[in-house]
C-alpha positions as CSV (number, residue, x, y, z in Angstrom):
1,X,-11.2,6.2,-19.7
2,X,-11.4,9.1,-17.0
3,X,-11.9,12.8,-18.0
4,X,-13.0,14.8,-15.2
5,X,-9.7,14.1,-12.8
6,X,-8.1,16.6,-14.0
7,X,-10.5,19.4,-14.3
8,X,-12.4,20.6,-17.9
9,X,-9.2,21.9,-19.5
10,X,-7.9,18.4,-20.3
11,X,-10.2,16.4,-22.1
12,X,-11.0,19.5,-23.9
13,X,-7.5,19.8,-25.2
14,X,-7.7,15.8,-26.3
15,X,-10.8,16.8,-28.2
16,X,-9.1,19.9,-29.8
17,X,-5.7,18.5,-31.2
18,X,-8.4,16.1,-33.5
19,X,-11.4,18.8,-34.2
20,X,-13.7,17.3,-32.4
21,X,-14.1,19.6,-29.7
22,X,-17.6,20.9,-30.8
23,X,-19.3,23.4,-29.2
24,X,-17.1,23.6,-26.2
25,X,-15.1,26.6,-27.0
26,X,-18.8,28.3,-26.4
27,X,-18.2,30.9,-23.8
28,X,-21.0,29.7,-22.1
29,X,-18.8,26.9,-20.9
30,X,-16.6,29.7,-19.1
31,X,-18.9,29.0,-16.3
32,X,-17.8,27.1,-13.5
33,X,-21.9,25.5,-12.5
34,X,-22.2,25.5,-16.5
35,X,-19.2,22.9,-16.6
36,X,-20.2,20.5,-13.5
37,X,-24.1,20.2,-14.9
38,X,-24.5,16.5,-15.1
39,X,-25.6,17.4,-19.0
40,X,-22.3,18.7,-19.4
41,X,-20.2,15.8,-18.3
42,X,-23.0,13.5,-20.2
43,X,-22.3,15.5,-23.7
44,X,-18.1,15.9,-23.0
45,X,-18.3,11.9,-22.4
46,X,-20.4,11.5,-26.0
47,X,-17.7,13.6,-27.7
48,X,-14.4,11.3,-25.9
49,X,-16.6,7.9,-27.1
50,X,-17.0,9.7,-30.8
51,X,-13.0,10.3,-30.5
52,X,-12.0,7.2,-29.4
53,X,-14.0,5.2,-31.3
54,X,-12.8,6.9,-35.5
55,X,-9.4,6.0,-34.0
56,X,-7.5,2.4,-34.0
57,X,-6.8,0.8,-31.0
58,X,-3.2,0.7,-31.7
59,X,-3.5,4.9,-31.8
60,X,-2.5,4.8,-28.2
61,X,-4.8,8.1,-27.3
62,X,-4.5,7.1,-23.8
63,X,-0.7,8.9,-23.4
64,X,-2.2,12.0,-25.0
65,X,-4.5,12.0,-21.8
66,X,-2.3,10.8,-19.9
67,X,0.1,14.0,-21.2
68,X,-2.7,16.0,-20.0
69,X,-2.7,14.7,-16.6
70,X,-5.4,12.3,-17.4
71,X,-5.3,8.7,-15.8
72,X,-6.8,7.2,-19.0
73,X,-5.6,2.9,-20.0
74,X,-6.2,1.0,-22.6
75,X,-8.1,-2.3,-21.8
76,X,-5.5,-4.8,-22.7
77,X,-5.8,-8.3,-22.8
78,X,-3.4,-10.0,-20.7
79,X,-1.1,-11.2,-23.7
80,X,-0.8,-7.8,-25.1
81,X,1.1,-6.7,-22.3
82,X,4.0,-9.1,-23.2
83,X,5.4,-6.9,-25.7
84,X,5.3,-3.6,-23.5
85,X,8.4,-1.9,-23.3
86,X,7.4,-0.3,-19.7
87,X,7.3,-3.9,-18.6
88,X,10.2,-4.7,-20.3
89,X,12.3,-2.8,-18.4
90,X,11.0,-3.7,-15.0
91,X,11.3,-7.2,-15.4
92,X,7.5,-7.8,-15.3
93,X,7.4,-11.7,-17.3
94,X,10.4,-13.9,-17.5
95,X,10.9,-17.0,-19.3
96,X,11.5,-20.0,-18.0
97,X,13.2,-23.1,-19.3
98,X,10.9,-26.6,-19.0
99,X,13.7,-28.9,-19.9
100,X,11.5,-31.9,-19.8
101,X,9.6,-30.1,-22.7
102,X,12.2,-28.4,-24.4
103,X,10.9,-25.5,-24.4
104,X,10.3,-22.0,-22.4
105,X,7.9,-20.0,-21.6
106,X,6.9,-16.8,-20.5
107,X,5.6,-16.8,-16.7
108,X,4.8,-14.0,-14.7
109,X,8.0,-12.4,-13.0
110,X,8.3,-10.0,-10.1
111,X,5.3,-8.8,-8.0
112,X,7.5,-5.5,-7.6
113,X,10.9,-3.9,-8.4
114,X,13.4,-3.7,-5.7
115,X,17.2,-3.7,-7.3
116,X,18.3,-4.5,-3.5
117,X,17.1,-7.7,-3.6
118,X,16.5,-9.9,-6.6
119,X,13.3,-12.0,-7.7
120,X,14.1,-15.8,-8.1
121,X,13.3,-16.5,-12.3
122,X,13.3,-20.1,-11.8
123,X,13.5,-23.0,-12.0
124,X,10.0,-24.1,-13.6
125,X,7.2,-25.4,-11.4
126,X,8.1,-29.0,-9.6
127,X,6.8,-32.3,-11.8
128,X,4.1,-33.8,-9.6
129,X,6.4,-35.7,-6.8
130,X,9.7,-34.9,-8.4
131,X,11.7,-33.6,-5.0
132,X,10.3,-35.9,-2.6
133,X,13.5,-37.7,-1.6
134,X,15.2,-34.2,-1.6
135,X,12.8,-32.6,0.7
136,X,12.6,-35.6,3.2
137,X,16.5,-36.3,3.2
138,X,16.6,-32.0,4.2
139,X,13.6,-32.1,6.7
140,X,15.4,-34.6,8.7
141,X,17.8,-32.5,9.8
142,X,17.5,-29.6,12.5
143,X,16.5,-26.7,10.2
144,X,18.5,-23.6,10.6
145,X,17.5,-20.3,11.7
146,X,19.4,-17.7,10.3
147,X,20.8,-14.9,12.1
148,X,19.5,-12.3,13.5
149,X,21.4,-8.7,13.2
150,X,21.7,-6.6,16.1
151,X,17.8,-5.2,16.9
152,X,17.9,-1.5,17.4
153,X,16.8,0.2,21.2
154,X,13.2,-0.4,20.4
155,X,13.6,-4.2,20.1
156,X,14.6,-5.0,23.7
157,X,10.8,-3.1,24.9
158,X,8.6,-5.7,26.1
159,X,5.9,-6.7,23.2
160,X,2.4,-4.7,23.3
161,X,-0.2,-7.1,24.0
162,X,-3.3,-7.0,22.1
163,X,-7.0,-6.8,23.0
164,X,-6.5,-10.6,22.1
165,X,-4.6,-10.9,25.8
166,X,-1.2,-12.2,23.6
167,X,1.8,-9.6,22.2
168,X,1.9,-8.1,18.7
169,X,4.1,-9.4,16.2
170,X,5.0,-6.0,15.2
171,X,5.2,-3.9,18.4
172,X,8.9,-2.4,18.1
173,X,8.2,-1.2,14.4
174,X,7.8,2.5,13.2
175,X,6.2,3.1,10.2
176,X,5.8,7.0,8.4
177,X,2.8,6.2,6.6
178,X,2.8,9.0,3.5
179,X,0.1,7.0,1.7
180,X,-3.2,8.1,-0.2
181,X,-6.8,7.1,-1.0
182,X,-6.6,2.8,-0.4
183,X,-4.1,1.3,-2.3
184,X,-1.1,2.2,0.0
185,X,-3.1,3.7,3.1
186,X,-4.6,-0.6,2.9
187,X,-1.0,-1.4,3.4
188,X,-0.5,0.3,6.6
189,X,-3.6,-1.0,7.9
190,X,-2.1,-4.8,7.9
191,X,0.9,-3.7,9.9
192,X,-0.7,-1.3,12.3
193,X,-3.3,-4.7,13.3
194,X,0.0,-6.5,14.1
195,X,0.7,-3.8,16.3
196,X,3.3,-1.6,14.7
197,X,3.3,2.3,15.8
198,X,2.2,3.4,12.4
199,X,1.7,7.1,12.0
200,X,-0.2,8.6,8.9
201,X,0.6,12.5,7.9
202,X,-1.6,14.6,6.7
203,X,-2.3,18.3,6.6
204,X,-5.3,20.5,6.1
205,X,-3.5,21.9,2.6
206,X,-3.3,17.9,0.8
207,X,-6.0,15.9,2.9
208,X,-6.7,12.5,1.6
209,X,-9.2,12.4,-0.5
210,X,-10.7,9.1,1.0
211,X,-11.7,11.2,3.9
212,X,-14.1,12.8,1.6
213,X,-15.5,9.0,0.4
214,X,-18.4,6.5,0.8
215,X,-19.7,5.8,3.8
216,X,-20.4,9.0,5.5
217,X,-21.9,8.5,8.7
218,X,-25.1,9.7,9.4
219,X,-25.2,13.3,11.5
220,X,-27.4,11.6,14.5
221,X,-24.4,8.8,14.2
222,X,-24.9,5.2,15.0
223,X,-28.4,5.7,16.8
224,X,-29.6,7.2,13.9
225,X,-28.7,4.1,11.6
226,X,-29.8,2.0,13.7
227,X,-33.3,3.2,13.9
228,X,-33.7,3.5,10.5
229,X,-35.9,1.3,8.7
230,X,-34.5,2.2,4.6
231,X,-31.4,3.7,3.2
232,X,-30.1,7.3,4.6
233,X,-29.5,10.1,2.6
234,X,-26.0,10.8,1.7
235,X,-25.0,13.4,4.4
236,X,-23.0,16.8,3.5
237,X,-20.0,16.3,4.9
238,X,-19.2,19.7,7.5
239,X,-15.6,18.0,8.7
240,X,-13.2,15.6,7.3
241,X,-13.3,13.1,10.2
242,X,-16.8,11.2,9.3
243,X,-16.4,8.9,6.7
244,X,-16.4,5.6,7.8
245,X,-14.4,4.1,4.5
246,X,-11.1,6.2,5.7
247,X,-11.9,5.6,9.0
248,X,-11.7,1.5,8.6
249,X,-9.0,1.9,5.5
250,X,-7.0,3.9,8.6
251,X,-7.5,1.9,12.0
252,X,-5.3,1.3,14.2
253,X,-3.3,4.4,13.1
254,X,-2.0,7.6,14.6
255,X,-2.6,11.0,13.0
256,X,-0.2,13.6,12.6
257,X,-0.9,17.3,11.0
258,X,2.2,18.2,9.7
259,X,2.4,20.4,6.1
260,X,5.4,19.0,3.8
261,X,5.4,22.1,1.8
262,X,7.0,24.3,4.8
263,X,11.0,23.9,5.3
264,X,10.4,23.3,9.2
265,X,7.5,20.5,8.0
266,X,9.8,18.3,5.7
267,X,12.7,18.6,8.7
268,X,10.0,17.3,11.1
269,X,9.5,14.8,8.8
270,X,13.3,14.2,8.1
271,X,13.5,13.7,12.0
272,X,11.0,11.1,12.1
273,X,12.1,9.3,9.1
274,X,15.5,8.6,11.5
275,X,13.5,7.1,14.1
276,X,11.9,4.8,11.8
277,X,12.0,1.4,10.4
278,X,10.0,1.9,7.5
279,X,8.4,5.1,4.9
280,X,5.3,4.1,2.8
281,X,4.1,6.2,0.5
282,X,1.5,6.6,-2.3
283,X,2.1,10.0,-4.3
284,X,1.9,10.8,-7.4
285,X,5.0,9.5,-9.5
286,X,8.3,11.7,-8.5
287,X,7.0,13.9,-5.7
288,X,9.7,12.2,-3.1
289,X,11.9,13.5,-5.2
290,X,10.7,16.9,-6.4
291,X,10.8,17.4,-2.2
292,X,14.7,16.3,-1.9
293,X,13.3,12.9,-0.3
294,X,14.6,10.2,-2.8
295,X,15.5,7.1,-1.8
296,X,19.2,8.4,-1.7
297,X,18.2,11.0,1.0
298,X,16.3,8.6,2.8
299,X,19.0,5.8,3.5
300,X,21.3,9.2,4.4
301,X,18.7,10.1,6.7
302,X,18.2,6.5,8.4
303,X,21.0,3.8,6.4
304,X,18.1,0.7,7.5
305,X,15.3,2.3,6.3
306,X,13.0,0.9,4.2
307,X,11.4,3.2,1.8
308,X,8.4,1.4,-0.1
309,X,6.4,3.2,-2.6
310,X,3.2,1.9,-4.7
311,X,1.6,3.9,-7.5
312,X,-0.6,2.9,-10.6
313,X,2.6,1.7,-13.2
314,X,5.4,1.7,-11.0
315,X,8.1,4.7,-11.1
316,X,10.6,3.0,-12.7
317,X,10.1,2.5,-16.7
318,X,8.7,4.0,-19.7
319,X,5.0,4.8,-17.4
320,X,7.1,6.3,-14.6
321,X,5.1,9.6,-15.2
322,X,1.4,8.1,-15.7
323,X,-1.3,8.5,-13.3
324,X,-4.1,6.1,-12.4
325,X,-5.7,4.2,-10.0
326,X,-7.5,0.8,-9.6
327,X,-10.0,0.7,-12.7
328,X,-7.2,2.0,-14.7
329,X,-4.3,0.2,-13.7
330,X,-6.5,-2.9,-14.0
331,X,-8.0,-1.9,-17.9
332,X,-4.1,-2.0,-18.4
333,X,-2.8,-5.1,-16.7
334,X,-5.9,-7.0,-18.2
335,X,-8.3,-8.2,-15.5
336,X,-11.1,-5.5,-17.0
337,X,-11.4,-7.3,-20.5
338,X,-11.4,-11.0,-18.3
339,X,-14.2,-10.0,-16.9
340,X,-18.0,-9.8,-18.8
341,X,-19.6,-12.4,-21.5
342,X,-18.3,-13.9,-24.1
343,X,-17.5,-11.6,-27.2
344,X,-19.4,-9.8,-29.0
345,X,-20.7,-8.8,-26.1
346,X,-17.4,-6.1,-24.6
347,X,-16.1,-6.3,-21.2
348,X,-17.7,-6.1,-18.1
349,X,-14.9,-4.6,-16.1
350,X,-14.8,-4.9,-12.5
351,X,-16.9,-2.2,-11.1
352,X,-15.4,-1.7,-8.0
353,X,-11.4,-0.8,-7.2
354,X,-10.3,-4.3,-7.4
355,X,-6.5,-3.4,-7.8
356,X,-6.7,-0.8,-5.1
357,X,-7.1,-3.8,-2.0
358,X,-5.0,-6.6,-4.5
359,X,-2.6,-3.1,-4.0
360,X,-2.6,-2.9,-0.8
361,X,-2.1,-6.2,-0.1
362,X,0.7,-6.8,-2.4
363,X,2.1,-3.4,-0.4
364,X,1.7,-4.9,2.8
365,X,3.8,-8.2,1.4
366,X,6.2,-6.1,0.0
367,X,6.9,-4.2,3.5
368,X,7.0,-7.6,6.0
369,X,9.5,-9.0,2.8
370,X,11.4,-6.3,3.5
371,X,11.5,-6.4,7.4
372,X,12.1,-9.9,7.3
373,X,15.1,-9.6,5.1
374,X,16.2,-6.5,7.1
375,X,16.2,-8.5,10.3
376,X,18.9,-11.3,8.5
377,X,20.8,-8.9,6.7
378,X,20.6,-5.5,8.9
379,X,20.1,-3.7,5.4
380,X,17.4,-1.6,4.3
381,X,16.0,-1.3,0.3
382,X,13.6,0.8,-1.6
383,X,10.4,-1.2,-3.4
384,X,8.6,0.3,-6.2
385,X,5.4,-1.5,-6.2
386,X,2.5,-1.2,-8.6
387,X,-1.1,-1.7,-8.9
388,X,-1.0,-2.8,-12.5
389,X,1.7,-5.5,-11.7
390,X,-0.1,-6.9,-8.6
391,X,-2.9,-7.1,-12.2
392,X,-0.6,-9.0,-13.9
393,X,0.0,-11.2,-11.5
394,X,-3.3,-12.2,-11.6
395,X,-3.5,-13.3,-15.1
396,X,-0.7,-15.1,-15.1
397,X,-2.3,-18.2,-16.3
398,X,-3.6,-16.4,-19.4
399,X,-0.4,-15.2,-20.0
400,X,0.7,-18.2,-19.8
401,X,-1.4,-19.8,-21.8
402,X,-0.5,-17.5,-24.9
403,X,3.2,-18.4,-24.5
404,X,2.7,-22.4,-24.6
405,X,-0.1,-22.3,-26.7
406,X,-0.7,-18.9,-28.5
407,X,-4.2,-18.8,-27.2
408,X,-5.7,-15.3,-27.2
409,X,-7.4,-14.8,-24.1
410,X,-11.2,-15.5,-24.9
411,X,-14.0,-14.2,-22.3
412,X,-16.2,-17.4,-21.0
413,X,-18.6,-15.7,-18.8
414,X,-20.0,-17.8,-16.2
415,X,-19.0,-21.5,-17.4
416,X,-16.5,-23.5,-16.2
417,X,-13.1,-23.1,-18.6
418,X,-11.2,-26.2,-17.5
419,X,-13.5,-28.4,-15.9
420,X,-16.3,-29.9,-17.4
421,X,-19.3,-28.4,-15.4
422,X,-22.6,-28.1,-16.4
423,X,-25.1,-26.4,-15.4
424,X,-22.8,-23.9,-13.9
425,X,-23.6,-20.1,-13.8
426,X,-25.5,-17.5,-11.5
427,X,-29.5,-17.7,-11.4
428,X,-32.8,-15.7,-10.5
429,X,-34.0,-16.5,-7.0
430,X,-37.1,-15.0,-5.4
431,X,-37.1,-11.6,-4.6
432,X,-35.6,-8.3,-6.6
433,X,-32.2,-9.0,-8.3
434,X,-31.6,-11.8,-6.2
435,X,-29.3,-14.7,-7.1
436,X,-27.6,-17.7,-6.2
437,X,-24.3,-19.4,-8.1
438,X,-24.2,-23.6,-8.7
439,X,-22.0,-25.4,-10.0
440,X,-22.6,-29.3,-10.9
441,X,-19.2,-31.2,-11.6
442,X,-21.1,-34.8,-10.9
443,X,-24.2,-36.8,-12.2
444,X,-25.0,-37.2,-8.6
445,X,-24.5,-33.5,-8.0
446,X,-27.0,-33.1,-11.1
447,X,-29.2,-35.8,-9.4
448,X,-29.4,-34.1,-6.1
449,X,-30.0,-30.6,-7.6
450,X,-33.4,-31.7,-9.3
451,X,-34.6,-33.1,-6.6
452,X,-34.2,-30.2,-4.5
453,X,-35.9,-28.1,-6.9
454,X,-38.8,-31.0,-7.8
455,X,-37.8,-31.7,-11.5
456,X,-36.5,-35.5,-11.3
457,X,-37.8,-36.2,-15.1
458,X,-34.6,-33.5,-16.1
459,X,-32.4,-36.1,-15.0
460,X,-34.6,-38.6,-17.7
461,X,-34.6,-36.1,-20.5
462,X,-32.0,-37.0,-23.4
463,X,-30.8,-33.1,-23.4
464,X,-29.7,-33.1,-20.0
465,X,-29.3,-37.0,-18.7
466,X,-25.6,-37.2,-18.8
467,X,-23.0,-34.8,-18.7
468,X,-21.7,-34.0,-22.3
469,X,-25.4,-34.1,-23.1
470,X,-25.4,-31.3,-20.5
471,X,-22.0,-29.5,-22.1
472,X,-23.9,-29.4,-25.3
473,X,-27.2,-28.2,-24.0
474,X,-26.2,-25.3,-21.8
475,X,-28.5,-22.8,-22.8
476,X,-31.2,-24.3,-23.4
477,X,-29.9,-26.2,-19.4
478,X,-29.6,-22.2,-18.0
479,X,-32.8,-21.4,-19.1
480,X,-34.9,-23.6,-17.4
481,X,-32.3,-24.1,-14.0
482,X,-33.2,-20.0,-13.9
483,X,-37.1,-20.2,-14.3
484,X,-36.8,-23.1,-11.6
485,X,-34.8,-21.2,-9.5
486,X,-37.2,-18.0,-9.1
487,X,-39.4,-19.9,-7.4
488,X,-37.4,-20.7,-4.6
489,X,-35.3,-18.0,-1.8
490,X,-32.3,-18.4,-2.1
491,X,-30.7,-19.1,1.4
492,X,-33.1,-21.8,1.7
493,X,-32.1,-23.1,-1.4
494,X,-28.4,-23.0,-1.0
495,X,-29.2,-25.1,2.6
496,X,-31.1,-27.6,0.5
497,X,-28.4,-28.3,-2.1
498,X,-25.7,-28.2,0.2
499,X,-27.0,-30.6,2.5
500,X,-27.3,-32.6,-0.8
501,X,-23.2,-31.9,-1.8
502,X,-24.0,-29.7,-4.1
503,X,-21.8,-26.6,-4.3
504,X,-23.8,-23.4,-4.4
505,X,-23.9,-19.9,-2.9
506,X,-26.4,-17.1,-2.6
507,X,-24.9,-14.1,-4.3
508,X,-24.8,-11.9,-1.7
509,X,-25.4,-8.0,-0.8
510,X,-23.5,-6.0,1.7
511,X,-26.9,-5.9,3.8
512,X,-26.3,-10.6,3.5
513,X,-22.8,-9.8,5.2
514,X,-23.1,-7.8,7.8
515,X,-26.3,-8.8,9.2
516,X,-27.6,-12.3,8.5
517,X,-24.5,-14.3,7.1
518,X,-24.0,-17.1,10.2
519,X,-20.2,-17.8,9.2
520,X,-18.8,-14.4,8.7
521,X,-20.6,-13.7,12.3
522,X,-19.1,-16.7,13.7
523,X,-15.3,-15.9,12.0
524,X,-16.0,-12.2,13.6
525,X,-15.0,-11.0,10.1
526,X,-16.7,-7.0,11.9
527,X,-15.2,-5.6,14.9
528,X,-16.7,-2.6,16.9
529,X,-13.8,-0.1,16.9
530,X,-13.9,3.9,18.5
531,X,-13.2,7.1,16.6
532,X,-12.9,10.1,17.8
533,X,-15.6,11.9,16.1
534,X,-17.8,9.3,14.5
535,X,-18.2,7.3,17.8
536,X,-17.9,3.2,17.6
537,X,-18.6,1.4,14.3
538,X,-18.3,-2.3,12.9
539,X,-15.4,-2.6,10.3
540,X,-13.3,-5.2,8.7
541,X,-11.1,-7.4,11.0
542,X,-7.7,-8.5,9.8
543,X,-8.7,-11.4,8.0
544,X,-5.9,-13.7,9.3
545,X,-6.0,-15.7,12.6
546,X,-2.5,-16.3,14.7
547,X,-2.4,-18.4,17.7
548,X,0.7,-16.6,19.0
549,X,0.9,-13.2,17.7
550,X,-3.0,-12.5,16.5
551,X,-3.4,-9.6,14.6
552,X,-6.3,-6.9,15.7
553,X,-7.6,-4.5,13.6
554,X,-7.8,-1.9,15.9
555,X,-4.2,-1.8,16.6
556,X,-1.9,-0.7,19.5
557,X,-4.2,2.3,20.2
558,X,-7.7,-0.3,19.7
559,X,-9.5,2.4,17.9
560,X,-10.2,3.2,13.9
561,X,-8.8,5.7,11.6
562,X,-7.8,9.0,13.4
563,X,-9.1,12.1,12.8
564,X,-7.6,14.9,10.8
565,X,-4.0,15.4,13.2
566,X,-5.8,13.9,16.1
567,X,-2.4,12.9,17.7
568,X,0.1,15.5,16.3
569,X,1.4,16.4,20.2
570,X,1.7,12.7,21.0
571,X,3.9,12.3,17.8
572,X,5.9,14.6,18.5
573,X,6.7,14.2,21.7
574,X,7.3,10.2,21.6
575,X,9.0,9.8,18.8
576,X,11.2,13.6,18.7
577,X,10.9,14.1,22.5
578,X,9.7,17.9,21.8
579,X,8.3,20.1,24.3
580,X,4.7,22.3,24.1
581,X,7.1,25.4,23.3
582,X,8.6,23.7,20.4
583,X,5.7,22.2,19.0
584,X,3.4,25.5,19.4
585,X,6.2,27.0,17.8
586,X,6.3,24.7,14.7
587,X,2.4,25.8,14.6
588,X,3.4,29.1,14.2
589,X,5.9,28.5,11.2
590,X,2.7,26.9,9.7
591,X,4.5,23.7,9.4
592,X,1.4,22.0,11.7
């Protein structure tokens, strides 16, 4: 549940239509400071719980929020999506016919809607072996490459080469990035570090909000962060061009200013839309269309464009209207109740945006999909992508499950579901909050973990000698593994066992990452990148290596995010050919 998105009026009207409003009709509460006092939002919060919790689950308050503006979700399990109409009617779970068994069952379908081109529903998974001859009688032969349709002018350019010294695989490709916060802005990110001119817009009047995010950098910049020897306080932020999240969610991208609510803004957006090969967007449900840009528009505007659009539900279907973002859209697809301890205890959730990068990188699949097919068929298509699908996706095994079986999903925790494993969990190492995850599949793995901690009699003692002795002794297994554990660091420890072939992993902190882990240093997971304002940072490098085409995360340009309309001229005058009279006269129309 979320309450405050949408300002005080809101959850106050929830709390109205069932009396249970209180005191918050007081005119004291008429005051805007009186409202935002952290005891306020503590006491609106206690009289939402009180609501929710006289009422069934089955009440469905959530689309009386959501009616409000609210982006409120139920925390599903993964099976009681199955009989959700808004999935229904985009296609979200097929069934699929297992001849061998008789029977069919419900899989997870789509990833996202796109009525140009059709999902395969089947057939069911391969038996183990069951098209060998086929696929080694096929691979024999030369493999055809299908054709390619006419490239447009941009094509015959010579490829941009990377900082890596080899070309881009994405060099000739225009993208109007319209996206917002991570979930779609993350999709842009993937195609600008394989070199495609992608251009985010902006405007003073609708900035994205990530701008305003974690990770503000400090005011004496890197120098001061470097010197610092504990955490910084939280700057103020005075401009919208220092926060380090946007600015790594962003690299690799150009900036334009350009305000879609003027007439002359939306026509210089109409003009770029039919130079390029691809719009992304992440608005609120229906605002492409409230500003005459539908997907109809579009393809009249540019016939191969490809217009590919992410929100929390997905446009199409009965939550075309609803509003959320990663903690709700995952509460609905059910990843939030998969996560925690066994019941009773309730769900842990997942505390950060999970769904918003799972988003984004089901967005950025989506959009090379769609470039691909566009370079065999010559045709453009519209996606409508969701967060909560890319959710469902995830439990698909769960869902699964419930169709073969009729298994309700059932929290385990930190055990091992499938395979037998014990001890297997996270435990206390030295130091505050510290921890390090084992998992022992093996009696030799069991062997070679009490010797690295000095207990060989647990390998002698009847509870824990042999593995089902283990399985049926877990807590009281857990409980002395953890007091063992304490006494020990935990990098050492995790070198001891896995010299010893045991699999186990410190549990580590974003300070373990960035400064002391040797592999991520060695795979150069951080790269130094420039920004205008901010100066050079370290941020996340495209996580996939190519030996012909390797991506780079800072791009064509080989900088981070841009700042607020850093390169609205450049824009402009590359991609429209205008002149400095035209474009200081579209400032003047207020439409930059």
């Amino acid at each position: 549940l979320r309450g405050f998105a949408s300002g005080w009026d809101a959850p106050v009207n929830v709390l109205k239509a069932y009396g249970m409003q209180r005191d918050l009709e007081d005119p004291r509460y008429a005051d805007e400071a009186v409202r935002a006092a952290p005891e306020t939002r503590e006491h609106v919060g206690c009289l939402v719980d009180a609501l929710v919790t006289r009422l069934l689950f089955e009440r469905d308050l959530w689309r009386e929020a959501q009616a409000q503006g609210m982006p409120w979700a139920p925390v599903r399990r993964p099976e009681e999506n199955l009989d959700d109409p808004h999935w229904a009617a985009r296609g979200a779970f097929i069934d699929v016919h297992h001849p061998e068994l008789g029977r069919s069952f419900t899989h997870v379908g789509p990833k996202w809607l796109c009525r140009d081109a059709a999902w395969r529903t089947g057939p069911r998974p391969p038996l183990l072996g069951e098209h060998t001859r086929e696929v080694l009688a096929e691979w024999t032969a030369p493999l055809p490459l299908p054709a390619v349709v006419a490239p447009g002018r941009r094509w015959a350019d010579a490829p941009v080469p990377s900082r890596h010294g080899k070309p881009f695989a994405l060099s000739d490709i225009r993208v109007v990035d319209l996206s917002w916060m991570l979930a779609s802005a993350g999709a842009g990110r993937y195609l600008a570090a394989m070199g495609a001119e992608v251009v985010k817009v902006e405007h003073r009047t609708r900035i994205d909000g990530m701008r305003w995010g974690r990770g503000m950098v400090p005011p004496g910049g890197r120098v001061e962060r470097d010197a610092a020897t504990g955490p910084l306080d939280t700057p103020v932020p005075d401009t919208p061009d220092r926060c380090g999240a946007f600015m790594d969610i962003n690299a690799g991208k150009l900036g334009l200013s350009l305000n879609l609510k003027s007439p002359a803004g939306r026509k210089v957006l109409e003009d770029l839309i039919r130079d390029a090969d691809m719009i992304v967007e992440g608005f609120s449900p229906g605002t492409m269309n409230r500003m005459g840009l539908g997907y109809e528009r579009l393809k009249a505007l540019n016939p191969r464009i490809i217009y590919v659009q992410q929100s929390a539900f997905g446009q199409a279907g009965t939550y075309g209207a609803a509003r959320g973002f990663g903690p709700t859209a995952q509460a609905l697809s059910g990843l939030s109740e998969m996560s925690g301890l066994p019941e009773p205890y309730p769900p842990a959730g997942i505390g950060y945006s999970y769904l918003d990068w799972f988003g984004a990188y089901n967005m950025a699949n989506a959009m090379l999909a769609a470039l691909y097919r566009r370079q065999v068929t010559g045709k453009g298509c519209y996606i409508d992508a969701s967060q909560a699908e890319t959710g469902l996706y995830l439990t698909g095994t769960a869902v699964l499950d419930w169709s073969a079986n009729a298994r309700r999903w059932s929290r385990y925790g930190n055990r091992s579901p499938y395979k037998p494993a014990a001890p297997h969990g996270a435990y206390r190492t030295r130091g505050e909050d510290r921890w390090i995850a084992i998992s022992i599949f093996t009696q030799a793995q069991w062997e070679a973990l009490a010797d690295a901690l000095g207990r060989p009699a647990w390998t002698r003692e009847v509870r824990f000698a042999t593995p089902d002795a283990r399985l049926g002794n877990q807590d009281a297994l857990d409980a002395v593994l953890d007091r063992a554990t304490r006494e020990h660091d935990g990098f050492a420890l995790m070198e001891a066992l896995q010299s010893r072939g045991v699999p186990a992993g410190v549990c580590q902190t974003a300070e373990d990452r960035c400064e002391r882990d040797p592999q991520l240093r060695h795979l150069g997971w951080l790269v130094d990148l420039d920004q205008s304002e901010i100066g050079r940072w370290p941020m996340k490098e495209h996580p996939v290596r190519m030996s012909e085409t390797p991506p780079y995360l800072g791009g064509r340009f080989d900088r981070a995010g841009p700042s607020l309309g850093e390169d609205t001229g450049r824009v402009l005058k590359t991609w429209l050919g205008l002149n400095d009279a035209e474009i200081a006269s579209l400032a003047d129309a207020g439409a930059l």
